[in-house]
C-alpha positions as CSV (number, residue, x, y, z in Angstrom):
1,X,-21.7,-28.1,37.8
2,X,-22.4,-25.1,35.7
3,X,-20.2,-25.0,32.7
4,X,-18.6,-22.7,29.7
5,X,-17.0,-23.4,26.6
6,X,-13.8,-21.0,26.0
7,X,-12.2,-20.4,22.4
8,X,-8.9,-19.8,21.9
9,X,-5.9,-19.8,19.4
10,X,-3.6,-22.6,18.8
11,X,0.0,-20.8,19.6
12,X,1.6,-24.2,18.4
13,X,3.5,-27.2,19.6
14,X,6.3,-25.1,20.2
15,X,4.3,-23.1,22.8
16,X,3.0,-24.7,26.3
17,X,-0.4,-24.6,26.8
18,X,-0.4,-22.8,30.0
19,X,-3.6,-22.1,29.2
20,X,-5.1,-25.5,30.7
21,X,-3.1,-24.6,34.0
22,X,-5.5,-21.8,34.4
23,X,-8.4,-23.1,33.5
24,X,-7.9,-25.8,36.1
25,X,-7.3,-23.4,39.3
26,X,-10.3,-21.5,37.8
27,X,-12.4,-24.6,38.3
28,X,-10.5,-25.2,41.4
29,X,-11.6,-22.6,43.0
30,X,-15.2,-21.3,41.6
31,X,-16.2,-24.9,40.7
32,X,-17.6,-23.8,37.4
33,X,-16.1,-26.5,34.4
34,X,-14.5,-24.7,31.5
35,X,-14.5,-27.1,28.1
36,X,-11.5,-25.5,26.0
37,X,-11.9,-25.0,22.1
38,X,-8.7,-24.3,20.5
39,X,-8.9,-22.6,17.1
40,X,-5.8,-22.6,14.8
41,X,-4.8,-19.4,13.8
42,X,-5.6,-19.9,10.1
43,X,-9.4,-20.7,10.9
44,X,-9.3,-18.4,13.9
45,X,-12.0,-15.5,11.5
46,X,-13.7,-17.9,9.6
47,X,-14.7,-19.7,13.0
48,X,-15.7,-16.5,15.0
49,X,-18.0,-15.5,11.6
50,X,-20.0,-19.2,12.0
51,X,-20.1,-18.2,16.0
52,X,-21.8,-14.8,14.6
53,X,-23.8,-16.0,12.3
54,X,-25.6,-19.4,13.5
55,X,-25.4,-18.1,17.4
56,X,-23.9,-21.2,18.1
57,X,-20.4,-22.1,19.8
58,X,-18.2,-20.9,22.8
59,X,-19.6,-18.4,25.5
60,X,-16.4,-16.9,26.1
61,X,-13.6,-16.4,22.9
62,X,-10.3,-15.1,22.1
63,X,-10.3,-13.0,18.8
64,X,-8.1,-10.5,17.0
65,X,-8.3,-7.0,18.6
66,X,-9.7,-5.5,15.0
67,X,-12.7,-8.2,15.0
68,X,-14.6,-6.8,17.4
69,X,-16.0,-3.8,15.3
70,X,-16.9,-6.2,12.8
71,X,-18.4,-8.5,14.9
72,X,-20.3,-6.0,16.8
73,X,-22.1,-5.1,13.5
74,X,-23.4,-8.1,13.1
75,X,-25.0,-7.8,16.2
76,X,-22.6,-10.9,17.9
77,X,-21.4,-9.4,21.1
78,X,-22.6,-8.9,24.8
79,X,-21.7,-5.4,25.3
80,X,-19.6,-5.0,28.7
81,X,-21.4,-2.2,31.3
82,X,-18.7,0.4,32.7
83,X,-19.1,-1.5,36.4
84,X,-17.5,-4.7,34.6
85,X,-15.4,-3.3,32.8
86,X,-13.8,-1.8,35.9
87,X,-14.0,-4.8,37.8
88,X,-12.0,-6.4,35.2
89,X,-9.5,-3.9,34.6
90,X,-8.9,-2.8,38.7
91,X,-7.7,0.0,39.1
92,X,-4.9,0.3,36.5
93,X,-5.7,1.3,32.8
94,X,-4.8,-0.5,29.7
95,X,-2.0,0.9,27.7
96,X,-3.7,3.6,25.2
97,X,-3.0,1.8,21.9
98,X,-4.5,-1.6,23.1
99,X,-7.7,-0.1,24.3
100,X,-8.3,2.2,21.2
101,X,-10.0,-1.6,19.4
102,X,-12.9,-2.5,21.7
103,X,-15.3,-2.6,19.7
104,X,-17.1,0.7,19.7
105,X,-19.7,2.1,17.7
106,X,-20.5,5.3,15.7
107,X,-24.0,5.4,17.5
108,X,-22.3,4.4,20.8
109,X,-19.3,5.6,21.3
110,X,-18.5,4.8,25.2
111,X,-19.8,1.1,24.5
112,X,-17.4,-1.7,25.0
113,X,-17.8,-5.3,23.3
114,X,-13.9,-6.4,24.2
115,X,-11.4,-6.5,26.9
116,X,-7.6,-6.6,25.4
117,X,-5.7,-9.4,26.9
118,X,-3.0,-9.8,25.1
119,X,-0.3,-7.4,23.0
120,X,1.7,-7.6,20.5
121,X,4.0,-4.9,18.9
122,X,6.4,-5.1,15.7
123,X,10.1,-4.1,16.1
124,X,12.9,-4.7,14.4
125,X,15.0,-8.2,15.7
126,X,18.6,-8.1,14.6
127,X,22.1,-10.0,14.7
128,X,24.6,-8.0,16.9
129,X,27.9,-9.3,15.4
130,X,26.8,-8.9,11.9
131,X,26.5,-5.5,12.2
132,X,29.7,-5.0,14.1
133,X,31.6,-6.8,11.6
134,X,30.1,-4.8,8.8
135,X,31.0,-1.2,10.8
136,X,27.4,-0.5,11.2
137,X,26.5,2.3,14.3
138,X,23.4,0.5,15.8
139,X,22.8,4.1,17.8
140,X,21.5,5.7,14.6
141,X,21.0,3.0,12.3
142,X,17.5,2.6,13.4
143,X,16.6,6.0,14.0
144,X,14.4,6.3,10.7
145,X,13.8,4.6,7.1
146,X,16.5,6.8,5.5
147,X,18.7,5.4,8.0
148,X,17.3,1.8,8.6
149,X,17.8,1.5,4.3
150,X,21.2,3.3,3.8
151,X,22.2,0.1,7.1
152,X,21.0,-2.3,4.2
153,X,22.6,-0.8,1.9
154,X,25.7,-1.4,3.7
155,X,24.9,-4.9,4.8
156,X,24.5,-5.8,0.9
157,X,27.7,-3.8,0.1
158,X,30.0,-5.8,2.5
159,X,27.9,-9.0,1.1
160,X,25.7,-10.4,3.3
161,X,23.7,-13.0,2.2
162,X,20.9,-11.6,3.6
163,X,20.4,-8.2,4.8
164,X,16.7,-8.6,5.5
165,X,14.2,-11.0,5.7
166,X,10.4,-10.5,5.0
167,X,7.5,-12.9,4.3
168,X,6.5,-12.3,0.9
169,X,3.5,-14.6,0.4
170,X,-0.2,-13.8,1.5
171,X,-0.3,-13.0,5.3
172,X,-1.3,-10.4,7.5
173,X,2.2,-9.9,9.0
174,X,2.9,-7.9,5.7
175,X,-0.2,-5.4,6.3
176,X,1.4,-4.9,9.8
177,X,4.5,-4.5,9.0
178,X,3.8,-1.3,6.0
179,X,1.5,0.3,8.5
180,X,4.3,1.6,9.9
181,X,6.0,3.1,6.6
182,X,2.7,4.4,6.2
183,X,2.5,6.1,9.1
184,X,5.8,7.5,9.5
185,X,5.5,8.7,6.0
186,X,2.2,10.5,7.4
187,X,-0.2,8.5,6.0
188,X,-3.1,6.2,7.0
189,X,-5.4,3.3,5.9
190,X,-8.6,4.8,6.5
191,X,-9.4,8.7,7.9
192,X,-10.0,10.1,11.0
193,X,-14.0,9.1,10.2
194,X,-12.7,5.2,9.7
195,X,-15.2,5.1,6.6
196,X,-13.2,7.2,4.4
197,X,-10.3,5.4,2.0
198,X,-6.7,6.9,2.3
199,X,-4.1,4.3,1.5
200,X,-3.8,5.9,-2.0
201,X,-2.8,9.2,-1.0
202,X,0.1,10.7,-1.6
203,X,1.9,9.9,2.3
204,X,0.7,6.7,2.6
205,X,2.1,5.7,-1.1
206,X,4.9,7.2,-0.2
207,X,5.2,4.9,2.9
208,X,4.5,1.5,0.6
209,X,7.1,2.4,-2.0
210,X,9.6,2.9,0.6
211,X,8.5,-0.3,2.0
212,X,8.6,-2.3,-1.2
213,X,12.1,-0.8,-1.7
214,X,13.4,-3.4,0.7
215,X,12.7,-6.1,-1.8
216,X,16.8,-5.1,-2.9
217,X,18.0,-6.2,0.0
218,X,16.6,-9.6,0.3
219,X,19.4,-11.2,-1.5
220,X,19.3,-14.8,-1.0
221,X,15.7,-14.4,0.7
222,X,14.2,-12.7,-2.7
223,X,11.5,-15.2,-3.2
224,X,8.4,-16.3,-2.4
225,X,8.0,-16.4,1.6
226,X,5.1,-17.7,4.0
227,X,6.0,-15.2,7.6
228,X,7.4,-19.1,9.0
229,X,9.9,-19.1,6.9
230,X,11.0,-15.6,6.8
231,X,11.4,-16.1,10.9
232,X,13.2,-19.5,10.0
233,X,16.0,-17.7,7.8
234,X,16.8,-16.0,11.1
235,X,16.6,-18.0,13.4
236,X,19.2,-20.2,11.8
237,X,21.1,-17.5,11.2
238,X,21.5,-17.3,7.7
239,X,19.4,-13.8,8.0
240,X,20.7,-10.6,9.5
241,X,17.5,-9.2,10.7
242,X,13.6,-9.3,10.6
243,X,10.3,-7.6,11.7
244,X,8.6,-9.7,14.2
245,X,7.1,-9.9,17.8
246,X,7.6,-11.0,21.1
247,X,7.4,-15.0,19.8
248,X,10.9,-14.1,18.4
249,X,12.5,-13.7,22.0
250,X,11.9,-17.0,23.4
251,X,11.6,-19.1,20.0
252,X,13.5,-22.6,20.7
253,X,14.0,-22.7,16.8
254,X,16.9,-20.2,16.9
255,X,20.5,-21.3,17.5
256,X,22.6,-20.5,20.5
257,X,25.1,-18.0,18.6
258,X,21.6,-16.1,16.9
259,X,20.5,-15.7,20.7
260,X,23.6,-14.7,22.0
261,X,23.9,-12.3,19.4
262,X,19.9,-11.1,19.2
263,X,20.0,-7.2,19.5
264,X,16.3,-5.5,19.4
265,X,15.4,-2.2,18.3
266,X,12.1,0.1,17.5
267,X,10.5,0.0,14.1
268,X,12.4,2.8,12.4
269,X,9.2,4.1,12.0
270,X,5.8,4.6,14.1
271,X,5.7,1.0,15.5
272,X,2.3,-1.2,14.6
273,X,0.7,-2.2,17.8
274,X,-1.9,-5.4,17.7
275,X,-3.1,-8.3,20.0
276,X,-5.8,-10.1,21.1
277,X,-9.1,-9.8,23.2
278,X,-11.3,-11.3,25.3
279,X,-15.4,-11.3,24.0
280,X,-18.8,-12.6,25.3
281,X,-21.3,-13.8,22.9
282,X,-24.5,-12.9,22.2
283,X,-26.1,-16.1,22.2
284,X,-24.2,-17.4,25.9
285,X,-26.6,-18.1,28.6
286,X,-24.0,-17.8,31.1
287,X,-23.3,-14.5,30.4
288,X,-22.6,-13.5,34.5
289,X,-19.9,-16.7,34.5
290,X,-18.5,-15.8,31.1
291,X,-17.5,-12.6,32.7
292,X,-16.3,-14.0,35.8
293,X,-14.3,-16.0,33.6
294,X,-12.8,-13.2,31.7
295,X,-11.8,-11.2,35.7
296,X,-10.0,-14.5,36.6
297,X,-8.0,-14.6,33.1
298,X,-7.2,-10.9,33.2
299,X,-6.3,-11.2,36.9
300,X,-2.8,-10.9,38.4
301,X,-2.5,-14.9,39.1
302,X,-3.3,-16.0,35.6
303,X,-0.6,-13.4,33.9
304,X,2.2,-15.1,35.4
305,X,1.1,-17.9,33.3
306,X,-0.3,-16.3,30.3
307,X,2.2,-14.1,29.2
308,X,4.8,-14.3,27.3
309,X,3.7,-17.2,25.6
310,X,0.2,-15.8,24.7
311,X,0.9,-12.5,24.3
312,X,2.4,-9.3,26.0
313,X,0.8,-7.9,28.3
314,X,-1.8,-5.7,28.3
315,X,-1.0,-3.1,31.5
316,X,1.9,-1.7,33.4
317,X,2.4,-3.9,36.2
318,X,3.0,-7.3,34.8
319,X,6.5,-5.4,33.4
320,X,8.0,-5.2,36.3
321,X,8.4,-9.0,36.8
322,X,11.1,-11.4,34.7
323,X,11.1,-11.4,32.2
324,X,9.6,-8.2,31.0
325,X,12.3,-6.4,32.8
326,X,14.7,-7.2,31.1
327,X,16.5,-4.7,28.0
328,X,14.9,-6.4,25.1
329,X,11.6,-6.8,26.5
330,X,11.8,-2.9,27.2
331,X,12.0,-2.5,23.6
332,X,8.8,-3.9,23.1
333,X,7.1,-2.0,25.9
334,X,8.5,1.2,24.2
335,X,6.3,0.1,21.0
336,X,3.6,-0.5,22.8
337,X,3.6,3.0,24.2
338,X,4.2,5.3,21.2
339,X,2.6,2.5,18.1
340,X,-0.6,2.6,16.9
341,X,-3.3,-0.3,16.1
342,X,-4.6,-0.3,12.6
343,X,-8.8,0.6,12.0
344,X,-11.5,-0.7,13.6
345,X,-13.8,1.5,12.0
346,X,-16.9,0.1,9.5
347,X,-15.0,-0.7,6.8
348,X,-11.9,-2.3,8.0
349,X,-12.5,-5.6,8.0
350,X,-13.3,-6.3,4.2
351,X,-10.8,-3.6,4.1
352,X,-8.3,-5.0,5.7
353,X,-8.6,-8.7,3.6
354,X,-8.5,-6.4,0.1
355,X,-5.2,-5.0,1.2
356,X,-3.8,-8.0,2.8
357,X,-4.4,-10.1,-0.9
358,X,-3.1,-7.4,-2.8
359,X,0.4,-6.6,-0.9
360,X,0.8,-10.9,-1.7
361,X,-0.1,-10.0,-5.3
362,X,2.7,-6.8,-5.4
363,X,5.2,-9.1,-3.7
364,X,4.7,-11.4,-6.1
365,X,5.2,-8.9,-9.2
366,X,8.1,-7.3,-6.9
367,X,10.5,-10.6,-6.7
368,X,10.5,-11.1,-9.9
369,X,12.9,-8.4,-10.4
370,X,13.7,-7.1,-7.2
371,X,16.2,-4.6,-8.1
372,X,13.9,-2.7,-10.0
373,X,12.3,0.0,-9.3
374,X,8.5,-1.3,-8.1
375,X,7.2,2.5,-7.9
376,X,4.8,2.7,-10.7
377,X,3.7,-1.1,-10.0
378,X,2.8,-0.5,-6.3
379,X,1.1,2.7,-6.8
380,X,-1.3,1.6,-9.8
381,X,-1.9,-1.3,-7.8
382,X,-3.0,0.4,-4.2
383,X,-5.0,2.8,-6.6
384,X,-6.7,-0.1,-8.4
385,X,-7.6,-1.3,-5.1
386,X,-8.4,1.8,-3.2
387,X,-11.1,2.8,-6.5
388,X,-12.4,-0.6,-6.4
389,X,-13.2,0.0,-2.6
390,X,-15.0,3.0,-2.8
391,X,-17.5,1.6,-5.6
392,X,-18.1,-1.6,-3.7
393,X,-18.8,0.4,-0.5
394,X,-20.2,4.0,-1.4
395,X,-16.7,5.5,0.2
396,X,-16.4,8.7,-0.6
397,X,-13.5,9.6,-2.9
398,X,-10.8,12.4,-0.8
């Protein structure tokens, strides 16, 4: 029996591993073994870079949707021809901001290294009844940062604990989360040429100030916080809102009167849009099965047990069905519509790691007072970085 290794991420114990129920009907039915690798999430780049480099490993992996470019580089990937990639994605299209990640080239810029498979967009999960009882008018309050601050401001003035809960320590939650000050301030990581350095402009600083401006209404929350815990605070209730994902929605960790009271809105600003896909490697010498692989776990019978747990998905129909049809859910299908996904450009990886290690290092400057104003702080700091950048890679200065 011919057989594949598949990668994927650990979603936790927390999460069923529907993932083995697909495999086995896939085996079922072509009669091709699939031997499952799962990767936790912390590990999940450093593994894909040992793949990469040694040429060694699964045929078939999940990764983050702004590896591919990266991995591409470094020569890694089996590109997909346009007569796969329509045999994988049918007839319908992926949503816009999901496909804009696949792993395209300068020199090539119709290739294709990955499918998306699954979505994930960034709103803004809330407690109903704390607002109410604090006279806050959820029809505007979310409408923008001015408004989505001057709510807080409210929520601290009638004492809330906690107005807002953020993670605060190292993580890539936090990058995701101030790309979309940055772009509703009119601002952007990298330009339109993904190789030139923009995060220190005047927009995008603009953006991360406003962010950082949050740190006053963390209240009891104002310290050091891995994204876990952040979700934790609201979950038992002790929060009265966060920025999170679709895990939020069926998370057993909250408590019945959180989930009776969960309300869900839009980012107040352009909504960050990100998720996983689907790769071949290089090195597989089942390359034809890998991709047989990848039509069976992209097809209609495998969503049903995919998503939610693994993800959102990825194309139109799949909302239709419970329990994506549901009011909350259409939130998050909003996001996926209008947000953007960050770079995938040359630089972004490294990038990408410089920013998400110096946000941890501005929190950590920023709870230390957070009443203060963290203006100056943020902005020498995003400039350090942004300088530093441009020497290490020959980026040319704006």
């Amino acid at each position: 029996m011919e057989e594949i290794t598949f990668s994927y991420f650990d979603r936790g114990r927390d999460v069923p591993n529907n993932i083995q129920a697909v495999v086995d009907q896939f085996e079922h039915d072509q009669g091709i073994k699939v031997r499952l690798e799962s990767i936790p999430w912390t590990l999940g780049w450093a593994r894909m870079v040992e793949v990469a480099l040694y040429h060694s490993g699964p045929d078939v992996s999940e990764i983050g949707n702004t590896w591919a470019g990266d991995l591409t580089r470094m020569e890694a990937l089996r590109p997909f021809r346009k007569e796969e990639v329509e045999s994988i994605a049918g007839s319908e299209k992926f949503f816009g901001s999901v496909w804009d990640s696949v792993g395209r080239t300068k020199e090539d810029p119709d290739s294709v290294y990955s499918i998306p498979w699954s979505a994930d967009a960034r709103a803004v999960f809330y407690r109903r009844d704390v607002l109410e009882k604090a006279g806050v008018d959820e029809a505007c309050a979310f409408e923008n940062t001015s408004n989505f601050e001057a709510m807080l401001a409210t929520l601290k003035s009638k004492h809330v604990p906690i107005p807002i809960t953020l993670p605060t320590q190292r993580t890539s939650i936090t990058t995701h989360n101030l790309a979309s000050w940055i772009w509703g301030a009119g601002g952007s990581f990298l330009g339109p040429d993904h190789a030139t350095i923009t995060f220190d402009l005047p927009e995008a600083l603009k953006g991360a100030n406003d962010y950082f401006h949050l740190s006053r209404y963390l209240g009891e929350a104002a310290c050091p916080l891995s994204d876990y815990d952040a979700y934790e605070l609201f979950y038992a209730g002790k929060a009265a809102m966060v920025l999170g994902g679709y895990w939020i929605l069926s998370s057993m960790s909250a408590t019945e009167e959180v989930r009776k009271s969960m309300g869900l809105k839009p980012m107040p600003a352009v909504p960050f849009v990100g998720g996983n896909h689907l790769i071949i490697w290089n090195h597989t010498r089942h390359s034809m099965t890998a991709l047989k692989f990848i039509q069976y776990l992209e097809d209609e019978r495998a969503s049903r047990l995919i998503y939610p747990q693994f993800g959102l998905p990825v194309r139109r129909s799949a909302w239709t069905r419970p329990p994506f049809d549901s009011e909350n859910y259409k939130v998050l299908l909003e996001s996926i519509q209008r947000g953007r996904g960050l770079p995938t450009g040359q630089l972004w990886g490294l990038v990408e790691k410089r920013v998400t290690d110096i946000l941890a290092d501005i929190w950590s400057n920023v709870l230390r007072n957070p009443e203060e104003d963290s203006r100056e702080l943020v902005e020498s700091q995003l400039k350090g970085l942004a300088n530093r950048l441009r020497l290490t890679l020959g980026s040319t200065p704006v």
